[in-house]
Residue, then its C-alpha position, 0 to 999 in steps of 0.5 A: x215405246x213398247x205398244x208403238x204398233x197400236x199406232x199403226x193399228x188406229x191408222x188402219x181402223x180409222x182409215x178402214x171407218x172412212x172408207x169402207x165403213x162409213x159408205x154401207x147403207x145399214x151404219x146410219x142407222x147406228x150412229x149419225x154421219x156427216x158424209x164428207x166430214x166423217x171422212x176427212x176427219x178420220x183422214x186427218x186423225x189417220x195422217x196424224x197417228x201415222x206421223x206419230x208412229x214414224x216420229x216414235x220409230x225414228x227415236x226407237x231406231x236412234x236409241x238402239x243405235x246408241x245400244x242404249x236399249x237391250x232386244x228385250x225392250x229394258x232401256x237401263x244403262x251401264x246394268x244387266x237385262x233383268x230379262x236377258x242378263x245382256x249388260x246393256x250399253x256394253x261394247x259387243x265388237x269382238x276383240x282384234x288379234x292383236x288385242x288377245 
């Protein structure tokens, strides 16, 4: 789940390729185009990445909700960070008055 923006990055390079790029005159002459089918292709590798970052998101959110993963990204539960030295899973609500 460390590199999940590299989804976001393939969905605008591939909605930038159907629809920007592949309507200049000079890039038929480095590869082939299909005209509609390049388009729609790329639409749908586009709509596919994007639905898998949203999945990838909704579970990394979940997780942290869960204070299963520390901020540093390590997913270790019940130990120590070995970035931050944070106990991970750790209950970080401050004690009530009545508690001290």
């Amino acid at each position: 789940m460390k590199y999940r923006h590299l989804l976001l990055i393939a969905t605008a390079l591939a909605l930038f390729y159907a629809y920007v790029l592949i309507r200049l005159s000079w890039i038929e002459n480095l590869w082939p185009t299909y005209g509609g089918d390049d388009i729609r292709s790329m639409t749908h590798f586009a709509i596919a990445t994007l639905a898998a970052w949203v999945v990838i998101e909704i579970a990394a959110r979940r997780e942290k909700s869960r204070r299963l993963v520390c901020d540093c990204g390590y997913a270790l539960h019940g130990i120590k960070c070995p970035e931050c030295g944070e106990p991970i899973g750790a209950d970080h609500r401050p004690a009530s008055p009545t508690q001290k």
